[in-house]
PDB file of N, CA, C, O and CB in Angstrom:
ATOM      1  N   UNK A   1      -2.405  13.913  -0.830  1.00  0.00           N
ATOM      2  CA  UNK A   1      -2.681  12.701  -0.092  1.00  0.00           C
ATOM      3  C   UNK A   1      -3.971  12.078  -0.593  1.00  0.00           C
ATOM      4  O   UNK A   1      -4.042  10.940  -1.057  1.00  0.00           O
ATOM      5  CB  UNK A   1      -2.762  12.985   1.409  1.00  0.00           C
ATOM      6  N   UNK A   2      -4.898  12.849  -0.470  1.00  0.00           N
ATOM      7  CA  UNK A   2      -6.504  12.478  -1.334  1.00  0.00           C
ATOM      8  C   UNK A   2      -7.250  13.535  -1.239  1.00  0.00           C
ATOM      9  O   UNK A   2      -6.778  14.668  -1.139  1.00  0.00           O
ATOM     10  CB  UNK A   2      -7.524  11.232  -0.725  1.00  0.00           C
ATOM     11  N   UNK A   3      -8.805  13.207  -1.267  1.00  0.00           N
ATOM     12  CA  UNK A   3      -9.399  14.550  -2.119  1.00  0.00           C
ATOM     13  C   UNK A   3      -9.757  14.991  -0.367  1.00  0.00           C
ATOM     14  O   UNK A   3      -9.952  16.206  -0.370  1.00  0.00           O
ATOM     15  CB  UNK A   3     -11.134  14.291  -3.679  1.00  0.00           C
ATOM     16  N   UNK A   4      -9.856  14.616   0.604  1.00  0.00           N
ATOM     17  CA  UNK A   4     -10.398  14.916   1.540  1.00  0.00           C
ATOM     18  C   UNK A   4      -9.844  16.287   2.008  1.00  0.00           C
ATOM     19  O   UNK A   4      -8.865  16.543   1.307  1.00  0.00           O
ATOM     20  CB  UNK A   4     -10.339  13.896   2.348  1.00  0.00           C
ATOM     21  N   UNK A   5      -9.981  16.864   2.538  1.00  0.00           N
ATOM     22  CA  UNK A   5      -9.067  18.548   2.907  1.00  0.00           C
ATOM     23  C   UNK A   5      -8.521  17.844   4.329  1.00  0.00           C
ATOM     24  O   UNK A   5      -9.265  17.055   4.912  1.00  0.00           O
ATOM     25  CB  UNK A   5     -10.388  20.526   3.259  1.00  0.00           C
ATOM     26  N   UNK A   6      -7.106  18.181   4.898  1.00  0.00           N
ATOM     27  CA  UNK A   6      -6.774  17.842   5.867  1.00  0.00           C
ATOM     28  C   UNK A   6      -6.116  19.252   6.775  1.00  0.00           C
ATOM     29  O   UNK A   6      -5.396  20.181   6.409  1.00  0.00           O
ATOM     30  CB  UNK A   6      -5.966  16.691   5.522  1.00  0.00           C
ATOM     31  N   UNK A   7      -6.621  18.972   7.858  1.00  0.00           N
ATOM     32  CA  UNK A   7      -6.405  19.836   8.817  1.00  0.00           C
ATOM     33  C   UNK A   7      -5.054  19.058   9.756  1.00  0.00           C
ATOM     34  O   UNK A   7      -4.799  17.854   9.762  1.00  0.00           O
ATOM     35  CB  UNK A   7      -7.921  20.110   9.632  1.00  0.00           C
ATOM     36  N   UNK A   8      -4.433  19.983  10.395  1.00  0.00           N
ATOM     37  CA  UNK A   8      -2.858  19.603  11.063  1.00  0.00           C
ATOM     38  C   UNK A   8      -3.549  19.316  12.627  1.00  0.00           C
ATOM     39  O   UNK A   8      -4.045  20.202  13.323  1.00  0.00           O
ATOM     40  CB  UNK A   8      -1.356  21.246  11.012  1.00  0.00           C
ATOM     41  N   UNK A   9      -3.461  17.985  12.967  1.00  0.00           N
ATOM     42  CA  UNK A   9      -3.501  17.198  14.521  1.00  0.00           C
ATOM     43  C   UNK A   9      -3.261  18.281  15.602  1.00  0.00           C
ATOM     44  O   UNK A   9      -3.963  18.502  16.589  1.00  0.00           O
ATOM     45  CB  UNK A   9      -2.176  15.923  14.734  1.00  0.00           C
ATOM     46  N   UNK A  10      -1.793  19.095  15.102  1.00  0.00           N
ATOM     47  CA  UNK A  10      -1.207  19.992  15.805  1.00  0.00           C
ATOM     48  C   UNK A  10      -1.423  21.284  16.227  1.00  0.00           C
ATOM     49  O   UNK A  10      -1.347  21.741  17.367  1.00  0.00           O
ATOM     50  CB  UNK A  10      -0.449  20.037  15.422  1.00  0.00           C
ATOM     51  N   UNK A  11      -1.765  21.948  14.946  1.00  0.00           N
ATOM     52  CA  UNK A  11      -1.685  23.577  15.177  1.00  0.00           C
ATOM     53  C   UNK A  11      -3.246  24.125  14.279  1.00  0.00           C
ATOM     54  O   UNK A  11      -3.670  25.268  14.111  1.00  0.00           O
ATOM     55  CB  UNK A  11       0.131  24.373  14.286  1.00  0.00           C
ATOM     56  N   UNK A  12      -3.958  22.471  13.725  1.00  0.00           N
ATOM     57  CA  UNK A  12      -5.377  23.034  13.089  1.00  0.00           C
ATOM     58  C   UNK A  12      -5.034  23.729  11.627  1.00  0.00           C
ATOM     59  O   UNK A  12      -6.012  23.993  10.927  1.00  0.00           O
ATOM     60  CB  UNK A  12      -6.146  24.315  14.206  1.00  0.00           C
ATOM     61  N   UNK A  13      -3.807  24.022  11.146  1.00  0.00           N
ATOM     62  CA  UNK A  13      -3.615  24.878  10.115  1.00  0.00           C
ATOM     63  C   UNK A  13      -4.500  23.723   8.611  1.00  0.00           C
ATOM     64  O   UNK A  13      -5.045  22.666   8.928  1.00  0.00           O
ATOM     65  CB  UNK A  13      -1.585  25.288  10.029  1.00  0.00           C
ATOM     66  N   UNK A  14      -4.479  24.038   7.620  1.00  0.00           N
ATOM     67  CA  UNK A  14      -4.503  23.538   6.373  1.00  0.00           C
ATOM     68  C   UNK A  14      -3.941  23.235   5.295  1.00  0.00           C
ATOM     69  O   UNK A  14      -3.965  22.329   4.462  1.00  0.00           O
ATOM     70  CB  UNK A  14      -4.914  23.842   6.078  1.00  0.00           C
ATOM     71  N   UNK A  15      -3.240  24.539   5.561  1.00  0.00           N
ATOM     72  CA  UNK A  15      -1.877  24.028   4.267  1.00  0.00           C
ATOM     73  C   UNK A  15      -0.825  22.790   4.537  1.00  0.00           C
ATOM     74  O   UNK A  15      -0.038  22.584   5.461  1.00  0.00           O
ATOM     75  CB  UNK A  15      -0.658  25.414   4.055  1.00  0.00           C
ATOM     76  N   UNK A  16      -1.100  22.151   3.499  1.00  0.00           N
ATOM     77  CA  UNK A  16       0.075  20.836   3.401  1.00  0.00           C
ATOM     78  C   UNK A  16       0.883  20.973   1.972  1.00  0.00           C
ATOM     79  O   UNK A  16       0.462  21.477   0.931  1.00  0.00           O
ATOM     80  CB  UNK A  16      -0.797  19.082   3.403  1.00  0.00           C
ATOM     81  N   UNK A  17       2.298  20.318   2.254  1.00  0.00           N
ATOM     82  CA  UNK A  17       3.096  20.512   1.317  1.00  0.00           C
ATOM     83  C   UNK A  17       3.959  18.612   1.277  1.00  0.00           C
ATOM     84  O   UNK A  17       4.155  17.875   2.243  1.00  0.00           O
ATOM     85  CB  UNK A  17       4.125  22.102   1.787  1.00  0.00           C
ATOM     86  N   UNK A  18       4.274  18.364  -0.156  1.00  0.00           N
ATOM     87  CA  UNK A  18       4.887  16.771  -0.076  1.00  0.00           C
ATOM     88  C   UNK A  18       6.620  17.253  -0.275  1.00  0.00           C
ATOM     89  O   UNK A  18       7.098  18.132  -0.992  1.00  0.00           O
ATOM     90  CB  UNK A  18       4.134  15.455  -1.703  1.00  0.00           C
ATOM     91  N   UNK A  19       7.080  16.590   0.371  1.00  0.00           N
ATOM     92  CA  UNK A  19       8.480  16.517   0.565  1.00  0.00           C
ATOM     93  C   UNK A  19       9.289  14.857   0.319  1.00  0.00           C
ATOM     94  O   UNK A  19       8.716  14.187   1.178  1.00  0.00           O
ATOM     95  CB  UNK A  19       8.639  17.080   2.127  1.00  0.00           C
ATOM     96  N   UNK A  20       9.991  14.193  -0.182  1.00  0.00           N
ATOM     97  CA  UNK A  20      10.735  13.187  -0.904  1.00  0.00           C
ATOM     98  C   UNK A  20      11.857  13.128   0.103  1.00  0.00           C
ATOM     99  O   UNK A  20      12.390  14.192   0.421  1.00  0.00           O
ATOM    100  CB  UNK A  20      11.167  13.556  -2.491  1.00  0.00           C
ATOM    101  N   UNK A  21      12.353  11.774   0.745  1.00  0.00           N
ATOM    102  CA  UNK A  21      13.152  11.589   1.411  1.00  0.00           C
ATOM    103  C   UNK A  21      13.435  10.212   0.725  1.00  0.00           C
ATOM    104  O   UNK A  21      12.622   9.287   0.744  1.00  0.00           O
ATOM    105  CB  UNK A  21      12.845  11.799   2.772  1.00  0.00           C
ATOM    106  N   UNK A  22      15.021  10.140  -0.065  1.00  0.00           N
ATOM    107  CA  UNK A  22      15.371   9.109  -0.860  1.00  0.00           C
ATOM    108  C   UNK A  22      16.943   8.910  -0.898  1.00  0.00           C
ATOM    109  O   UNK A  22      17.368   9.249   0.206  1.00  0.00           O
ATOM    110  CB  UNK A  22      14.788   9.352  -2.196  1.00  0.00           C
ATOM    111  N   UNK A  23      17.825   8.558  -1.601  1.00  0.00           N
ATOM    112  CA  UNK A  23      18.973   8.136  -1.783  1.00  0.00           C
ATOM    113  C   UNK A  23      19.283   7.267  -1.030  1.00  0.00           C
ATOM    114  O   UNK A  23      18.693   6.265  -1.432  1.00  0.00           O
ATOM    115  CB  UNK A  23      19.734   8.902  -1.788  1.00  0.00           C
ATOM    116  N   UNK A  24      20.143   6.904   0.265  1.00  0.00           N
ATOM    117  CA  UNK A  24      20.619   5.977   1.272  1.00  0.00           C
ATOM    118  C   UNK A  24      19.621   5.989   2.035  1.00  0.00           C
ATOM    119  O   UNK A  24      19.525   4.780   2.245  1.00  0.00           O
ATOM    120  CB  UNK A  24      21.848   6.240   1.968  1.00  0.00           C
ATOM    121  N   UNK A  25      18.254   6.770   2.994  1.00  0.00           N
ATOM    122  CA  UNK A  25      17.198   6.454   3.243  1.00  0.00           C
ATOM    123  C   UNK A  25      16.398   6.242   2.540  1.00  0.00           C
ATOM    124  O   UNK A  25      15.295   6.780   2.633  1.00  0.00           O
ATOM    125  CB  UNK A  25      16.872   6.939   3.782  1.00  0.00           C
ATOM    126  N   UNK A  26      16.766   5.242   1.460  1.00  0.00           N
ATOM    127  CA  UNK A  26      14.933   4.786   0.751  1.00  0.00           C
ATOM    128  C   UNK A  26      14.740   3.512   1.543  1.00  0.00           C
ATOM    129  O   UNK A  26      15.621   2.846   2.087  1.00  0.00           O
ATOM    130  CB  UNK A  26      14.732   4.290  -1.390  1.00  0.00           C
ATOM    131  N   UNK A  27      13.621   3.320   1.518  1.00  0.00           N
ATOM    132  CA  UNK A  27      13.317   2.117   2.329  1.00  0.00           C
ATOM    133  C   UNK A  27      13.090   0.680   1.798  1.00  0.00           C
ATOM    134  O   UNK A  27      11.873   0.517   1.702  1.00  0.00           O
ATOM    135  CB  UNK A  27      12.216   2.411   2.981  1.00  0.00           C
ATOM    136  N   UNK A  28      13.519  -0.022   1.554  1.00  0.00           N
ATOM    137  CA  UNK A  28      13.792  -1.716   1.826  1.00  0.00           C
ATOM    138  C   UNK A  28      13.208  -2.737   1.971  1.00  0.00           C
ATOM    139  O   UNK A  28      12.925  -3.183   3.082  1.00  0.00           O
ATOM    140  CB  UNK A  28      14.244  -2.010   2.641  1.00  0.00           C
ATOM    141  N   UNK A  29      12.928  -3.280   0.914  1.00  0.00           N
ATOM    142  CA  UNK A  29      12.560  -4.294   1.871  1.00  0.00           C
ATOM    143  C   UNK A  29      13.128  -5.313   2.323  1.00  0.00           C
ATOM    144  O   UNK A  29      13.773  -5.812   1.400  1.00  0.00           O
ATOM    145  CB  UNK A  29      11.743  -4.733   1.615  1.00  0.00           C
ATOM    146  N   UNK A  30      13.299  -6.219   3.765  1.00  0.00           N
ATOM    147  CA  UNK A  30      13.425  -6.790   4.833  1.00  0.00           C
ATOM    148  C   UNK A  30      14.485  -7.735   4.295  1.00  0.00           C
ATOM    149  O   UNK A  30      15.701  -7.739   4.486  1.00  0.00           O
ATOM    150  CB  UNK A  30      12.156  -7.302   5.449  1.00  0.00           C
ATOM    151  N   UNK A  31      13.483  -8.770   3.363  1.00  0.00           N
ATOM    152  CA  UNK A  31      14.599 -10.318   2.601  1.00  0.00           C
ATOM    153  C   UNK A  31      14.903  -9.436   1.582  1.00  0.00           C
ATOM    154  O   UNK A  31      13.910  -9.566   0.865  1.00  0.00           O
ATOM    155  CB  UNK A  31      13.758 -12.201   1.873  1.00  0.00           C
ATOM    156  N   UNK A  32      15.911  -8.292   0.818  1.00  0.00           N
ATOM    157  CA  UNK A  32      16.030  -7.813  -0.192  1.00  0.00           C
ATOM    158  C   UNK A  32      16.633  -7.084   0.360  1.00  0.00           C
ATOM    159  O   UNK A  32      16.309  -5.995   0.833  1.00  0.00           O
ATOM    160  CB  UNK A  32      15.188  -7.542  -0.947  1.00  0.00           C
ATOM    161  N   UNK A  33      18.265  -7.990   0.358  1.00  0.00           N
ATOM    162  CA  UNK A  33      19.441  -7.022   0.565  1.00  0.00           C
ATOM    163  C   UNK A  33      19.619  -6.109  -0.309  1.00  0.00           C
ATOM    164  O   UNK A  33      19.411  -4.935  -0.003  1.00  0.00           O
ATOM    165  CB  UNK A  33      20.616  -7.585   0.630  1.00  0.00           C
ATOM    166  N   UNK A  34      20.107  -6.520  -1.779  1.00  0.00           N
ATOM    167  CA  UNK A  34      20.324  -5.439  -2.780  1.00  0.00           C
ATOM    168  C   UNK A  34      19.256  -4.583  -3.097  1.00  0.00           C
ATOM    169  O   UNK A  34      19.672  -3.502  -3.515  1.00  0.00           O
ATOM    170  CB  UNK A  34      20.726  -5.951  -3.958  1.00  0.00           C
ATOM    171  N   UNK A  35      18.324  -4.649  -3.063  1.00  0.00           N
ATOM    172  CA  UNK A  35      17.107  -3.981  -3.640  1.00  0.00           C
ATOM    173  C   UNK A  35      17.271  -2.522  -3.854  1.00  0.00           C
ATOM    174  O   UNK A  35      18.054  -2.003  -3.059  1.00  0.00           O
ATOM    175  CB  UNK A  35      15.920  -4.184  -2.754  1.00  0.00           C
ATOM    176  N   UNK A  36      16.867  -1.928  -4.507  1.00  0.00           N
ATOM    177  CA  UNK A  36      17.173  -0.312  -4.711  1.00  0.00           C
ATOM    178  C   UNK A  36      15.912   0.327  -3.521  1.00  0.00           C
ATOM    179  O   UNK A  36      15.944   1.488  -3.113  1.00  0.00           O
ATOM    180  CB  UNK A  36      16.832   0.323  -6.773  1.00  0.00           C
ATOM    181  N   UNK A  37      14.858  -0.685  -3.102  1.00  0.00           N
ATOM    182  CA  UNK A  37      13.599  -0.031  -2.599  1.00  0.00           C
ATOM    183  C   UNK A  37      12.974   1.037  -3.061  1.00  0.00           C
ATOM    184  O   UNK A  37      12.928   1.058  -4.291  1.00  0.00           O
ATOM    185  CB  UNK A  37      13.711   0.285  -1.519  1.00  0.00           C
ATOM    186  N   UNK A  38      12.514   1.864  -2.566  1.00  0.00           N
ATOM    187  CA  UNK A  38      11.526   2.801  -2.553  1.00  0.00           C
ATOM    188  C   UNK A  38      11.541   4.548  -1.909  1.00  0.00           C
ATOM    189  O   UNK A  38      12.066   4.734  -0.812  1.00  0.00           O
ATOM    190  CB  UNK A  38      10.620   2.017  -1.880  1.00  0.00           C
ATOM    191  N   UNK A  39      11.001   5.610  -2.593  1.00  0.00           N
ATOM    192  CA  UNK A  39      11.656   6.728  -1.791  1.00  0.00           C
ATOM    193  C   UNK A  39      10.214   6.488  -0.548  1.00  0.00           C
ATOM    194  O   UNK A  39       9.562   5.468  -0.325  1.00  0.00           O
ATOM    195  CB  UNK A  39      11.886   8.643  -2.856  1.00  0.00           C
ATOM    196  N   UNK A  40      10.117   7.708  -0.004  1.00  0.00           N
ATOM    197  CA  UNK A  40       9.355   7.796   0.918  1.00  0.00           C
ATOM    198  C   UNK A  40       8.566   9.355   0.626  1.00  0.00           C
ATOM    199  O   UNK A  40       9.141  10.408   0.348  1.00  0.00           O
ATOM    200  CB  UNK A  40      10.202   7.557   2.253  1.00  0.00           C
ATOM    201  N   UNK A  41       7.495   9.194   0.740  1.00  0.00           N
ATOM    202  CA  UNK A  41       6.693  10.953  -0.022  1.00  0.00           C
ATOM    203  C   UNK A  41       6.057  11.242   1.596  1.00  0.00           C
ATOM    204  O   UNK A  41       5.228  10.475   2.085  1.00  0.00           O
ATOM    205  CB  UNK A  41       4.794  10.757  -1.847  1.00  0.00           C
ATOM    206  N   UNK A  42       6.498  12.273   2.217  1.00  0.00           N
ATOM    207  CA  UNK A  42       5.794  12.599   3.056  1.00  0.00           C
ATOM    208  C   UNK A  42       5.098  13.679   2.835  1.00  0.00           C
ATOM    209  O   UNK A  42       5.562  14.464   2.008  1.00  0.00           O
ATOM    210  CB  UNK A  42       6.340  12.630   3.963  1.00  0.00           C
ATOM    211  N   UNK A  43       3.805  14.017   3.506  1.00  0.00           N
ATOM    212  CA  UNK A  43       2.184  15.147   4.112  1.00  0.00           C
ATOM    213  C   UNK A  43       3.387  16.047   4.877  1.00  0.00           C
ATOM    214  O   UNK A  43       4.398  15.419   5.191  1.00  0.00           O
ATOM    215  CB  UNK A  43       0.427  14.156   5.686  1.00  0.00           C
ATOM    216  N   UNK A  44       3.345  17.181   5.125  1.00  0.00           N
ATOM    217  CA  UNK A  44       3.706  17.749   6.264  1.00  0.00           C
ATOM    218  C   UNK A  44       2.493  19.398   6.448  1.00  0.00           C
ATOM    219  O   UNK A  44       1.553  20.020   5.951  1.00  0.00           O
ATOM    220  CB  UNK A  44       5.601  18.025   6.061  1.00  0.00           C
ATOM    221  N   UNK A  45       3.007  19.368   7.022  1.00  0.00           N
ATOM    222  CA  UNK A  45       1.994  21.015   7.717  1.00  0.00           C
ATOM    223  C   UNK A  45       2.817  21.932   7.052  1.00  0.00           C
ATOM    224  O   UNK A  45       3.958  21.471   7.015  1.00  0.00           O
ATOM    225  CB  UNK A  45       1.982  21.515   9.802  1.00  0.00           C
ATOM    226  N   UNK A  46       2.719  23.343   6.353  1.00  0.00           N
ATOM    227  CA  UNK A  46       3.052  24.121   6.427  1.00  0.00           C
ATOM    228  C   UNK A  46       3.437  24.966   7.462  1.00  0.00           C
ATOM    229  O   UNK A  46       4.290  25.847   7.350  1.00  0.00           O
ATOM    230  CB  UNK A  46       2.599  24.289   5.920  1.00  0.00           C
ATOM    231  N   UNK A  47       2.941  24.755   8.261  1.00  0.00           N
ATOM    232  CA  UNK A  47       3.236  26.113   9.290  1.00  0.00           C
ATOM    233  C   UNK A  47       3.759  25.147  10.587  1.00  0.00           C
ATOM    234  O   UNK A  47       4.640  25.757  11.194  1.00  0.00           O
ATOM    235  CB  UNK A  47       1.515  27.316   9.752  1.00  0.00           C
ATOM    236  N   UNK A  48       3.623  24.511  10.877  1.00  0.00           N
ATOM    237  CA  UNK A  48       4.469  23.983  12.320  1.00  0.00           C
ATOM    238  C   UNK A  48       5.233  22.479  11.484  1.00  0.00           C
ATOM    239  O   UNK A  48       6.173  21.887  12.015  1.00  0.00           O
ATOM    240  CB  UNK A  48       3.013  23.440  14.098  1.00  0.00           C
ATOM    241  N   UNK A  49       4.864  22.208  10.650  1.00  0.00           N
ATOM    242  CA  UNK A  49       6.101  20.789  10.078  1.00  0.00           C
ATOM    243  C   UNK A  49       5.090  19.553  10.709  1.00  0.00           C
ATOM    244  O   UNK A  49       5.617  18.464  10.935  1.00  0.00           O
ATOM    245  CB  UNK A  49       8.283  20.768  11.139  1.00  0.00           C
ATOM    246  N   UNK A  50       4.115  19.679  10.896  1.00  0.00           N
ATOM    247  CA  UNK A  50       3.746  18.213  11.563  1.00  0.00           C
ATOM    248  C   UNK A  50       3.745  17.222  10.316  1.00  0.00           C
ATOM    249  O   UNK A  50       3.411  17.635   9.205  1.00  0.00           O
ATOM    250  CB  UNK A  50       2.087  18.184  12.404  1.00  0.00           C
ATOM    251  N   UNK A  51       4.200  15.658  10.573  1.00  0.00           N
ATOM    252  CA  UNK A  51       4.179  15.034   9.025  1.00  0.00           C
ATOM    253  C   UNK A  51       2.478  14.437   9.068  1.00  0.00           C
ATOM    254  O   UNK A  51       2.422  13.543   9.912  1.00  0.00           O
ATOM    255  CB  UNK A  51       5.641  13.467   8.733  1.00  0.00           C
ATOM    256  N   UNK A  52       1.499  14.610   8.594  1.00  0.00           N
ATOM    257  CA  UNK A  52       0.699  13.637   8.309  1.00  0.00           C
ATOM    258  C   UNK A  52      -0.025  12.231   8.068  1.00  0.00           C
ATOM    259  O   UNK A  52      -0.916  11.577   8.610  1.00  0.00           O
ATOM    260  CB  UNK A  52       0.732  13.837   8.032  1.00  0.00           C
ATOM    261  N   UNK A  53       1.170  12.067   6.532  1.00  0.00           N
ATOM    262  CA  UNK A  53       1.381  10.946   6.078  1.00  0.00           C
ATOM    263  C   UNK A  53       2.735  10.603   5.516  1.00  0.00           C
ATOM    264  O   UNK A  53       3.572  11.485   5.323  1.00  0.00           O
ATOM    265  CB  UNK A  53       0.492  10.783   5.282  1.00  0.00           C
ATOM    266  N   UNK A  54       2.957   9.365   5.257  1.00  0.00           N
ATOM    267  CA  UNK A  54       4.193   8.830   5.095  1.00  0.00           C
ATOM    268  C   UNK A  54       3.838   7.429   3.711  1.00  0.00           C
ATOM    269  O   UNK A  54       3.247   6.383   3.983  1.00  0.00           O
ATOM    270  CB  UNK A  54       4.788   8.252   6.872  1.00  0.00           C
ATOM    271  N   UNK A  55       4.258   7.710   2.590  1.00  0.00           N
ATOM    272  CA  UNK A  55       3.931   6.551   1.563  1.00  0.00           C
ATOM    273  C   UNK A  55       4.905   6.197   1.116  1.00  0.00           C
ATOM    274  O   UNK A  55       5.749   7.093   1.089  1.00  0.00           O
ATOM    275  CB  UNK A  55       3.129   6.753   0.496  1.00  0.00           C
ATOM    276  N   UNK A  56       5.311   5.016   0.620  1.00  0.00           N
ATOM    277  CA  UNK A  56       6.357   4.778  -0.282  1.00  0.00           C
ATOM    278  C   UNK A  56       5.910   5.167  -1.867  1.00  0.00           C
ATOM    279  O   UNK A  56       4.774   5.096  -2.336  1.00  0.00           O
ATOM    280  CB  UNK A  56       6.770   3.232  -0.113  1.00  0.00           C
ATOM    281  N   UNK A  57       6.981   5.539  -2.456  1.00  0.00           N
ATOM    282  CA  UNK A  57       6.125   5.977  -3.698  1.00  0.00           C
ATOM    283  C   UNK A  57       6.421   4.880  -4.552  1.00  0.00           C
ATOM    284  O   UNK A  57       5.863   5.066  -5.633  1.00  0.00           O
ATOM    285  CB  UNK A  57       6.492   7.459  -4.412  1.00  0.00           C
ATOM    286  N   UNK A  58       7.141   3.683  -4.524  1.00  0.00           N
ATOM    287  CA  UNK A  58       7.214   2.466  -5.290  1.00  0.00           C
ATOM    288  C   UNK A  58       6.615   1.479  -4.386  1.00  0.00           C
ATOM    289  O   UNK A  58       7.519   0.803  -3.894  1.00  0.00           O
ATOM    290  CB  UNK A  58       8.661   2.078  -5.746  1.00  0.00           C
ATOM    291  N   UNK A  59       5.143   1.024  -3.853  1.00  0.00           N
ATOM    292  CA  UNK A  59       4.639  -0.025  -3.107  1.00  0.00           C
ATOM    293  C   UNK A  59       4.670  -1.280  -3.758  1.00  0.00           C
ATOM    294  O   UNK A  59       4.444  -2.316  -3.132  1.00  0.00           O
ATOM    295  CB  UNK A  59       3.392   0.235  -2.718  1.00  0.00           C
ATOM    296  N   UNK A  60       4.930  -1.269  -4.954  1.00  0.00           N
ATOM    297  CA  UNK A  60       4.893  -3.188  -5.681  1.00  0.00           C
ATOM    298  C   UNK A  60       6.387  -3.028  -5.270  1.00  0.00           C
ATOM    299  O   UNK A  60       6.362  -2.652  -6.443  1.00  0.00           O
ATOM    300  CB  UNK A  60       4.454  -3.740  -7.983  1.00  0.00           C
ATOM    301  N   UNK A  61       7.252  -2.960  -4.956  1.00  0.00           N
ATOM    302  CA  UNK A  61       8.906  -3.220  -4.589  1.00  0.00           C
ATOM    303  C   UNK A  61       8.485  -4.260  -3.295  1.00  0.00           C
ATOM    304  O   UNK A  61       9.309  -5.109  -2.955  1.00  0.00           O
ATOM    305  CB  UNK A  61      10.048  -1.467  -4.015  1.00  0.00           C
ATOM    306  N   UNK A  62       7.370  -4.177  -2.693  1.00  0.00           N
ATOM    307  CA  UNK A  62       7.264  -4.349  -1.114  1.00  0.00           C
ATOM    308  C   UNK A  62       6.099  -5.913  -1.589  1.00  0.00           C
ATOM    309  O   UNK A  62       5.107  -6.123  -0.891  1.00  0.00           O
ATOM    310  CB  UNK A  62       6.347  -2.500   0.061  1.00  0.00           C
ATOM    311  N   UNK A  63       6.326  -6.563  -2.437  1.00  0.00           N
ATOM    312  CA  UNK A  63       5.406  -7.862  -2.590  1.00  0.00           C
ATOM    313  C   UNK A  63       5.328  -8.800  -1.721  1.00  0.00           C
ATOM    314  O   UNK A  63       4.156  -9.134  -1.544  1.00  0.00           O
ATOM    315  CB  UNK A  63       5.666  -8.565  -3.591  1.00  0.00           C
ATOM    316  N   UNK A  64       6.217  -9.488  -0.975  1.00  0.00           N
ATOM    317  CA  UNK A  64       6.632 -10.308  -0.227  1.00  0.00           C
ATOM    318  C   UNK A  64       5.706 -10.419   1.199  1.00  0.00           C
ATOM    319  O   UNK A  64       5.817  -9.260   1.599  1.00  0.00           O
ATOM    320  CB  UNK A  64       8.001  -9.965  -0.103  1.00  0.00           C
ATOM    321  N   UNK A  65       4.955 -11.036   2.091  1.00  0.00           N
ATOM    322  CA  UNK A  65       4.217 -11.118   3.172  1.00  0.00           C
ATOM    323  C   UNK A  65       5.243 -11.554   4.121  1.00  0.00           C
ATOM    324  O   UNK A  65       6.378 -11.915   3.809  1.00  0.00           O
ATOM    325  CB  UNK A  65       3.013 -11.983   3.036  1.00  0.00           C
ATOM    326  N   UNK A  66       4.795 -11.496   5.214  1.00  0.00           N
ATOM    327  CA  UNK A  66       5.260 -11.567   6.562  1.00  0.00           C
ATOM    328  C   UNK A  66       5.374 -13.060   6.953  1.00  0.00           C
ATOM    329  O   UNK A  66       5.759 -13.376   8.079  1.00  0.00           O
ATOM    330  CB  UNK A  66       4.305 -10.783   7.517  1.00  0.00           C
TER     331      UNK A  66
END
């Protein structure tokens, strides 16, 4: 995630591990029906699963403002 050491909200543990959630849940963007989008890289806890963080790992797919 970055250089900072992160501790779990949940259970205080330290160990974190990244996990990829992609194929039919990649995420989209909004006006961009066809778009292939983006996977999603999540933080999680080792020891109780809490997720941390949540990034897209393609963020220029997402150019477009609100």
């Amino acid at each position: 995630m970055d250089n900072n050491k992160l501790i779990c909200k949940a259970c205080g543990n330290d160990s974190f591990s990244e996990g990829k959630l992609d194929g039919y849940a990649a995420l989209r963007p909004v006006d961009k029906f066809f778009s292939n989008g983006s996977s999603l890289i999540f933080t999680l806890c080792q020891k109780c699963g809490e997720v941390a963080s949540i990034k897209a790992e393609k963020p220029y797919k997402f150019t477009s403002s609100i």
